[in-house]
C-alpha positions as CSV (number, residue, x, y, z in Angstrom):
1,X,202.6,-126.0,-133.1
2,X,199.9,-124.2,-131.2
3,X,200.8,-121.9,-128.2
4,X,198.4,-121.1,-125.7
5,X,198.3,-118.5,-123.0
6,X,198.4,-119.8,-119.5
7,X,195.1,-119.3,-117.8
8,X,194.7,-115.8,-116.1
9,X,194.7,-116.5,-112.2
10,X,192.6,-113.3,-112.0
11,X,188.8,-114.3,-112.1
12,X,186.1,-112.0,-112.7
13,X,183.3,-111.3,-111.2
14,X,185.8,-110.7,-108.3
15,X,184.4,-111.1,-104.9
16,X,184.0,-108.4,-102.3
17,X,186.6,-107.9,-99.3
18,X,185.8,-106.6,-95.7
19,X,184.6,-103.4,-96.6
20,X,181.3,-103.8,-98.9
21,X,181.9,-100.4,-100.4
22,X,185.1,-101.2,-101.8
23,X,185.9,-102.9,-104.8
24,X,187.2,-106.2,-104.9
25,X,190.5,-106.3,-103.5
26,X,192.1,-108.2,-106.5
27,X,190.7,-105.2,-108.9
28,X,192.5,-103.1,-106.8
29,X,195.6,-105.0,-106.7
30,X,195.1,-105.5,-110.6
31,X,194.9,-101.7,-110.8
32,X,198.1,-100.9,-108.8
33,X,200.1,-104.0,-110.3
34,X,198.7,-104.7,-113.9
35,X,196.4,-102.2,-115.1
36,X,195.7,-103.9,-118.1
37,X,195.9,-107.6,-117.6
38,X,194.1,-110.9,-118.2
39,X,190.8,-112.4,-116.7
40,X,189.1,-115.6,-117.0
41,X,185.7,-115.8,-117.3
42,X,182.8,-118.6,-116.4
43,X,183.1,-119.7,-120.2
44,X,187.2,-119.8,-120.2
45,X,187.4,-116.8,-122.4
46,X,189.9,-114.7,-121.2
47,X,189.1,-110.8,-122.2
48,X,191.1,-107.9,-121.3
49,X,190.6,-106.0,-117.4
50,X,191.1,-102.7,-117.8
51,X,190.9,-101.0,-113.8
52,X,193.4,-97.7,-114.1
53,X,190.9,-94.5,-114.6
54,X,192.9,-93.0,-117.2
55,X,192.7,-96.6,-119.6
56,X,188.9,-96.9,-119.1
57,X,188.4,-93.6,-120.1
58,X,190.5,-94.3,-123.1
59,X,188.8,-97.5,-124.4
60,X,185.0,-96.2,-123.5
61,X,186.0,-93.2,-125.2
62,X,187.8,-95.2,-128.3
63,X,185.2,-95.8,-131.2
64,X,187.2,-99.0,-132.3
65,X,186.2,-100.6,-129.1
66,X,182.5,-101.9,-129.9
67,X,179.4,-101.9,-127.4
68,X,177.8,-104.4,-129.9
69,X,177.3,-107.7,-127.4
70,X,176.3,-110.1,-130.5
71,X,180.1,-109.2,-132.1
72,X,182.6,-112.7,-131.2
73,X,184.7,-111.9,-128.2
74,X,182.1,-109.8,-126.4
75,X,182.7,-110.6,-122.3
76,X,179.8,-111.7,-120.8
77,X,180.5,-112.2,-116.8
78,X,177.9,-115.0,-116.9
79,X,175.7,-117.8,-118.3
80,X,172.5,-115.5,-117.6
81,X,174.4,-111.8,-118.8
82,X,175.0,-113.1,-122.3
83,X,171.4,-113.9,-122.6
84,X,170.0,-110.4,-121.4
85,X,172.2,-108.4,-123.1
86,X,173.8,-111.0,-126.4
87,X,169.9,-112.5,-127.2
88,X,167.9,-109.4,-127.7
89,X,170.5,-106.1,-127.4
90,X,168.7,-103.1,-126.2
91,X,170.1,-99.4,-128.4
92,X,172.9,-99.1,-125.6
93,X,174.4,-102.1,-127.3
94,X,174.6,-100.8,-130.5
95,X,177.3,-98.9,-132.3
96,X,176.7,-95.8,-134.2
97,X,175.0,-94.8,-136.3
98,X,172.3,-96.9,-135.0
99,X,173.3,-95.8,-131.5
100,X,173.1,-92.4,-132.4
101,X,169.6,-92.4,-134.5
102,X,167.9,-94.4,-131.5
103,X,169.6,-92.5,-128.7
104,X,168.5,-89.4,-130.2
105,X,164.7,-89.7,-129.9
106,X,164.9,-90.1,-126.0
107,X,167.5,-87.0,-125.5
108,X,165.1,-84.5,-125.9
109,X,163.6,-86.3,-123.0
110,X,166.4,-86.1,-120.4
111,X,167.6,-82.8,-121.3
112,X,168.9,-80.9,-118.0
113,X,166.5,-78.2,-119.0
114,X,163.6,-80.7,-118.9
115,X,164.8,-82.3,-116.1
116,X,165.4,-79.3,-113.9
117,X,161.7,-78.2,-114.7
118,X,160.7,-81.3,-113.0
119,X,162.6,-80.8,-110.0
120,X,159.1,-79.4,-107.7
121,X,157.2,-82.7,-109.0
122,X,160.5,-84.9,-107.4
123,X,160.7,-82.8,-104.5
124,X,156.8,-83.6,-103.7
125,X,157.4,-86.9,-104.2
126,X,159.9,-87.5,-101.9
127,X,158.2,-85.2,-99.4
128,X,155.0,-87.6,-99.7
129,X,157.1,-90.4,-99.5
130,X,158.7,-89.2,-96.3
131,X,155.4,-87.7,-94.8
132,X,153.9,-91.4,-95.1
133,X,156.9,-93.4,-93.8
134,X,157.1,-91.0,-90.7
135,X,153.7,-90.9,-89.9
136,X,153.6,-94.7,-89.6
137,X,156.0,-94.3,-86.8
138,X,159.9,-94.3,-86.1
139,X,161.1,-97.1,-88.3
140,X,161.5,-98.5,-91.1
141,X,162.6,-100.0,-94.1
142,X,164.1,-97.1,-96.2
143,X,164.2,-99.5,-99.4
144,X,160.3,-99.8,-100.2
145,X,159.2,-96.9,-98.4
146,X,161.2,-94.6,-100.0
147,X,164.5,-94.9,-102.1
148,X,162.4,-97.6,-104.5
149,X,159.3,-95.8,-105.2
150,X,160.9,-92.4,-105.8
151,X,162.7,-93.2,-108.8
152,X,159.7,-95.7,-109.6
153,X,157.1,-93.1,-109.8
154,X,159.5,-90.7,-111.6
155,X,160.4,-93.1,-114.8
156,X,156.4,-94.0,-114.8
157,X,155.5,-90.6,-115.2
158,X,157.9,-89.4,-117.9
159,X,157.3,-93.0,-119.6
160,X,153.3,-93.2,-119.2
161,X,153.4,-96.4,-117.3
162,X,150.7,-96.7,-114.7
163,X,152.5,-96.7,-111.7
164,X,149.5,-99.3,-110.3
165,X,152.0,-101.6,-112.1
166,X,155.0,-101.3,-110.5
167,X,155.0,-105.1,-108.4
168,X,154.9,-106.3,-112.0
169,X,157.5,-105.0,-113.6
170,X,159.8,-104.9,-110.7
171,X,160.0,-108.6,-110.2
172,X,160.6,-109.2,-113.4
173,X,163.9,-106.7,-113.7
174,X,165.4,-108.4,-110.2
175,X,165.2,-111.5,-112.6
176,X,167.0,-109.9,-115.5
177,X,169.3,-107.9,-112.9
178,X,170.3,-111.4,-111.1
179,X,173.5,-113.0,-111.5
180,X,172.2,-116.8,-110.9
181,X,168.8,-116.2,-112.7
182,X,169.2,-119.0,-115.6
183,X,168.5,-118.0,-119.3
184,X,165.4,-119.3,-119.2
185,X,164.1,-117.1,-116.7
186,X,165.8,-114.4,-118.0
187,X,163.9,-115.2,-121.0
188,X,160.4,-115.3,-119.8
189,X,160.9,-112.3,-117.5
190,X,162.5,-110.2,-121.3
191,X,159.2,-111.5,-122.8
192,X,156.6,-110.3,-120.3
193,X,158.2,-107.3,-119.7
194,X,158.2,-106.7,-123.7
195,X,154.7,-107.6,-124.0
196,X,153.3,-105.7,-121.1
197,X,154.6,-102.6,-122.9
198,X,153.6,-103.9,-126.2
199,X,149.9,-103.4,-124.9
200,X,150.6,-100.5,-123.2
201,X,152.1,-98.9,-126.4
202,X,148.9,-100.5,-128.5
203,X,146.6,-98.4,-125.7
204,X,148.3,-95.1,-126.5
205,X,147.8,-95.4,-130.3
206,X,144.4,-95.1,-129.2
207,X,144.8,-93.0,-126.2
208,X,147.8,-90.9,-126.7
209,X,149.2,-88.8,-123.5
210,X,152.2,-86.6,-123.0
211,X,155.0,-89.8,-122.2
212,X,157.8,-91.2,-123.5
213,X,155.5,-93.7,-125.1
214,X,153.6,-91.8,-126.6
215,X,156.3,-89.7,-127.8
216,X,157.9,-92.3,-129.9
217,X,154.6,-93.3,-130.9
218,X,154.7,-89.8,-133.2
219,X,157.5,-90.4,-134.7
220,X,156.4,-93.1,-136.5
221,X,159.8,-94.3,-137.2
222,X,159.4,-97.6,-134.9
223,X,156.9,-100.2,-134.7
224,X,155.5,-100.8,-131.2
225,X,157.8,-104.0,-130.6
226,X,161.1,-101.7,-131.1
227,X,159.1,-99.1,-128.3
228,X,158.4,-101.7,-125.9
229,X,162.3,-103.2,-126.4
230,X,163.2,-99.5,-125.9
231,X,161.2,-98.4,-122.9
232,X,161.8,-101.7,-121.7
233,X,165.5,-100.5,-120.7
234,X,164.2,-96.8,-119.1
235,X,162.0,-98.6,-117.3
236,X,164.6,-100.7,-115.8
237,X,167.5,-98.5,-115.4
238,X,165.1,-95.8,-114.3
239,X,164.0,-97.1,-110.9
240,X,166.7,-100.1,-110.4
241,X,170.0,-97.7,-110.3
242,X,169.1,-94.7,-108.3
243,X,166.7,-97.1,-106.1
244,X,170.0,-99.1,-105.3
245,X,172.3,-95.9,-105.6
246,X,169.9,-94.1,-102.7
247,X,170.1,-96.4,-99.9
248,X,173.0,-97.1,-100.8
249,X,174.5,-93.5,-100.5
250,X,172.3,-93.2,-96.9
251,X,173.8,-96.3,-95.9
252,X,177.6,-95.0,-96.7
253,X,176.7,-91.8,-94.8
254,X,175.9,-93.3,-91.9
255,X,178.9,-95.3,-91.8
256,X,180.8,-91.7,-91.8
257,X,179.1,-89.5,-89.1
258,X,181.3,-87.0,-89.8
259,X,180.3,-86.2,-93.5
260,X,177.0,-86.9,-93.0
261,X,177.1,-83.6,-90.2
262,X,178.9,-81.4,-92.9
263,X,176.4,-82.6,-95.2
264,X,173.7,-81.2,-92.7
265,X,175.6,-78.3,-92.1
266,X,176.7,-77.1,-95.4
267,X,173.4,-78.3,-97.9
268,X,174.9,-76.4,-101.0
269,X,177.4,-79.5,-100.4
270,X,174.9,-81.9,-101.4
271,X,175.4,-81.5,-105.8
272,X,179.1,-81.8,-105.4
273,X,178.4,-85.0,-102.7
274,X,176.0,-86.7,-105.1
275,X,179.4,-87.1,-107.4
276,X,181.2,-88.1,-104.9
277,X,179.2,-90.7,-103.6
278,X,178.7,-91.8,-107.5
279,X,182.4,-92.1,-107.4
280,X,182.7,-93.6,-103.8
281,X,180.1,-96.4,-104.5
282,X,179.6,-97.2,-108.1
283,X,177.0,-99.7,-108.5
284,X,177.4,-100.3,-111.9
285,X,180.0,-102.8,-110.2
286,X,181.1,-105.5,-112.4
287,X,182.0,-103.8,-115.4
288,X,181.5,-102.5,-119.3
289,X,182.2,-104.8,-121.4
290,X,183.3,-103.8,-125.4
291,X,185.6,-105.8,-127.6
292,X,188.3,-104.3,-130.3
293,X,187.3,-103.9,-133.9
294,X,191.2,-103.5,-134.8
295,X,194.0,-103.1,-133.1
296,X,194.7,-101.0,-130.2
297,X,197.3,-99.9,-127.6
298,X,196.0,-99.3,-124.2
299,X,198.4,-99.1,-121.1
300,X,201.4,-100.2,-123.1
301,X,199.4,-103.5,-124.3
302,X,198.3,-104.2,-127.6
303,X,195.1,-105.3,-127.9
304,X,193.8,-107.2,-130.9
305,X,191.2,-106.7,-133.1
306,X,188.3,-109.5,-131.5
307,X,189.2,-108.9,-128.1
308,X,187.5,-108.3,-125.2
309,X,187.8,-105.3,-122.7
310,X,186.0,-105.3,-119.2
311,X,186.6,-101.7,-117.9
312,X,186.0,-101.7,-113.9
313,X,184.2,-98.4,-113.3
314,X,184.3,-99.0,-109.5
315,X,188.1,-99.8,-109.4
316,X,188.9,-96.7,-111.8
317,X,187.0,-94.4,-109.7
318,X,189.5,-95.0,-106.5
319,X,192.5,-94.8,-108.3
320,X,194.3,-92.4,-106.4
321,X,196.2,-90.5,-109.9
322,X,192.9,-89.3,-110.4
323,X,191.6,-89.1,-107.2
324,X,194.1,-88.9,-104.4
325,X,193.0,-90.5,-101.1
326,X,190.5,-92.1,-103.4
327,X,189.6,-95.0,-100.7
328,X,188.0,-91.7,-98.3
329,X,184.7,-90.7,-98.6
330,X,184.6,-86.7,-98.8
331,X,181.7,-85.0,-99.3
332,X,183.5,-81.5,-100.5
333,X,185.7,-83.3,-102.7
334,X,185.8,-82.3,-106.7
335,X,185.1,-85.8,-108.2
336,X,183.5,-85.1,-111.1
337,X,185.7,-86.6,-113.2
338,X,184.2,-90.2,-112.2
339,X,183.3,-92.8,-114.6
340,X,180.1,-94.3,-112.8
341,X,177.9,-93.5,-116.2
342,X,180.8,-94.4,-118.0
343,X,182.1,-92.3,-120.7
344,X,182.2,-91.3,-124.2
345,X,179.0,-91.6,-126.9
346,X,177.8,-94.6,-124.5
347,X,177.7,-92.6,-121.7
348,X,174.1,-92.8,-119.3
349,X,171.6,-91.1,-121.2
350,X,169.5,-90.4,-118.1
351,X,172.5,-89.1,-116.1
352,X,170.7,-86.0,-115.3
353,X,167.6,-87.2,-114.1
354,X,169.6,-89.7,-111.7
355,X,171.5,-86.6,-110.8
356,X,168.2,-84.7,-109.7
357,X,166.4,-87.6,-108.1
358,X,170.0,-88.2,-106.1
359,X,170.4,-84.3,-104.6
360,X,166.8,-84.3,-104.2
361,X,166.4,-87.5,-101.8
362,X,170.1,-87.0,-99.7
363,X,169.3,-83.4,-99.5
364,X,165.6,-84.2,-97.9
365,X,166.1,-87.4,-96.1
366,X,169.6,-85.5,-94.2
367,X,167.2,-82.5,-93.4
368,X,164.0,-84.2,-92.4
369,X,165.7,-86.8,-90.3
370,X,168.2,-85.5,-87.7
371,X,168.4,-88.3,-85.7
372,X,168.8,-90.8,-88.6
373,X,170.6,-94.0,-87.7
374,X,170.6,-97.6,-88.6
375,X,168.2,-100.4,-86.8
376,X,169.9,-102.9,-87.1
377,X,174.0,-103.8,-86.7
378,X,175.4,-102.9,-89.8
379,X,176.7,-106.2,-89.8
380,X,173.0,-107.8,-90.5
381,X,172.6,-105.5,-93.7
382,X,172.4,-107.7,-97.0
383,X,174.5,-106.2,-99.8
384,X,173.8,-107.1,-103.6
385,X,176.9,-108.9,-104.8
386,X,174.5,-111.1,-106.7
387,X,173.6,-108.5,-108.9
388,X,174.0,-105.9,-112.1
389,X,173.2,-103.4,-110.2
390,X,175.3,-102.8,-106.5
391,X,173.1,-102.4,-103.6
392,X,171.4,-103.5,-100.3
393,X,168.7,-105.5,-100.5
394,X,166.5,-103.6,-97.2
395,X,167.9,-100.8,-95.2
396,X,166.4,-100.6,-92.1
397,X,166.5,-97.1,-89.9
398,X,165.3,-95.6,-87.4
399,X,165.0,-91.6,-86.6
């Protein structure tokens, strides 16, 4: 006789409750109730949810849970995920040691010293960006006229990508970032993205610069195809998550007049509320997905080897053990103890460049614009619950 579990009534991906900052409300019950518990999923699998901060710092930290997305039991959250990251796994979705080797040719690259030498370059971007969208007059749409193309022109500069290009590639990652796109979209969008850089990398062989590209061009360890693959994920995660994670962060701040005046007030505030707001908002949203190579106890529940885990970042980084009145926003607040770049030897890689575009665009858009403030009822703004990547789709404002 065969027994079967009972179907999870906890679904994921989870929707949203009245406040769109918040995590769903069932990972939060999930969190208080059963930390480590059951979900379903669109297939009927039925993986692991892990929401309590101290468990998904555990498993992310835990080298017997696997980030390779081809091993059996991998969660996929839909139809669309498991072809973007099962088909053709990018090095993020690799285990050590191929992890390591690959990851290790782009640190160099985002090293806080190299990033901190190109903090006047960022800071004359987002001045440009902000002399051109005030000029224009005393509205606008804070999404393309400045929280997109400052991270944009950023990743295209340390990458070699000509930032001419930008229309291109940007459509094709809202398809690979979309919930609903189908696999075959997701498909044709991996492809042309892949064989745009393919060229591009081709060029540099003959016309080296000082990139990214052209970096891992010198190796010689990878063939053009594993470059574009490779560059294919910085260029998407460079522009997508601090575009979303900018607007989004004005947008909270405006919601809380109160911390956006002791932001104003007190400036050397801003690196300590760039963490917080990380913490506050997490866009990385609906999850990390890793499955068990052996056994493993996690919040008093055994986990077997071929398992999967979803670790919620967003409902971990409002549990109050960790951080007490975790549902506030507080700019002052020590929260550096958040998982939004998750943890352990998967951790974001281009942490501190997010970090410095981040403190560079709060600290500039809360001192340029004084009289900062929404143009539309915040009722009218569109969030991103139909993607990877937490956001809004347009913020408008006026100053």
């Amino acid at each position: 006789m065969t027994v079967t579990e009972p179907t999870s009534p906890l679904t994921a991906p989870a929707a949203r409750g009245s406040c769109p900052f918040a995590p769903p409300p069932a990972y939060e019950k999930a969190r208080s109730e059963s930390p480590v518990t059951r979900v379903t999923l669109w297939d009927g699998s039925q993986p692991w949810l892990i929401t309590r901060h101290e468990d998904v710092r555990a498993v992310l930290g835990d080298r017997r849970f696997s980030a390779e997305s081809t091993r059996p039991g991998f969660p996929f959250l839909s139809e669309g995920r498991k072809k973007v990251t099962g088909g053709d796994p990018s090095f993020i979705r690799m285990d050590d040691p191929e992890h390591a080797r690959l990851r290790r040719m782009l640190t160099a690259d985002f090293m806080v010293k190299r990033i901190e030498a190109m903090r006047p370059d960022i800071q004359r971007i987002a001045d440009d960006l902000l002399d051109r969208m005030t000029a224009a007059g005393t509205s606008a749409d804070l999404v393309p006229e400045f929280a997109l193309p400052l991270p944009s022109l950023v990743i295209c500069r340390l990458l070699g990508v000509p930032y001419e290009d930008h229309d291109y590639f940007q459509d094709r990652s809202r398809v690979l970032l979309h919930d609903d796109s189908t696999p075959d979209e997701i498909r044709a969008a991996m492809d042309d993205l892949i064989e745009y850089l393919i060229r591009l990398a081709e060029d540099k062989e003959r016309e080296p610069d000082d990139g990214i590209i052209s970096r891992l061009l010198a190796r010689g360890e990878l063939s053009v195809q594993e470059i574009g693959a490779m560059c294919r994920l910085l260029l998407i995660a460079g522009h997508e998550t601090t575009a979303n994670m900018t607007a989004l962060s004005v947008l909270a701040l405006l919601r809380e007049p109160a911390q956006l005046t002791r932001l104003r007030e007190e400036p050397a505030l801003v690196n300590g509320a760039v963490e917080e707001l990380l913490r506050y908002l997490t866009i990385v949203h609906t999850g990390l997905g890793r499955v068990a190579t052996e056994d493993v106890s996690v919040g008093g529940h055994v986990i077997r080897a071929g398992e999967g885990v979803l670790c919620v970042l967003n409902a971990a980084n409002r549990d109050e053990d960790a951080f007490p009145s975790g549902a506030a926003l507080d700019v002052a607040r020590d929260a550096r103890r958040h998982v939004a770049f998750g943890f352990g030897v998967h951790q974001c890689l281009g942490q501190p460049l997010a970090r410095a575009e981040l403190q560079i665009a709060l600290e500039t858009v809360v001192r340029r614009l004084p009289g900062l403030r929404l143009a539309v009822p915040f009722e009218d703004i569109r969030f991103k619950n139909d993607m990877a990547v937490y956001g809004v789709h347009a913020l408008p404002v006026a100053w």
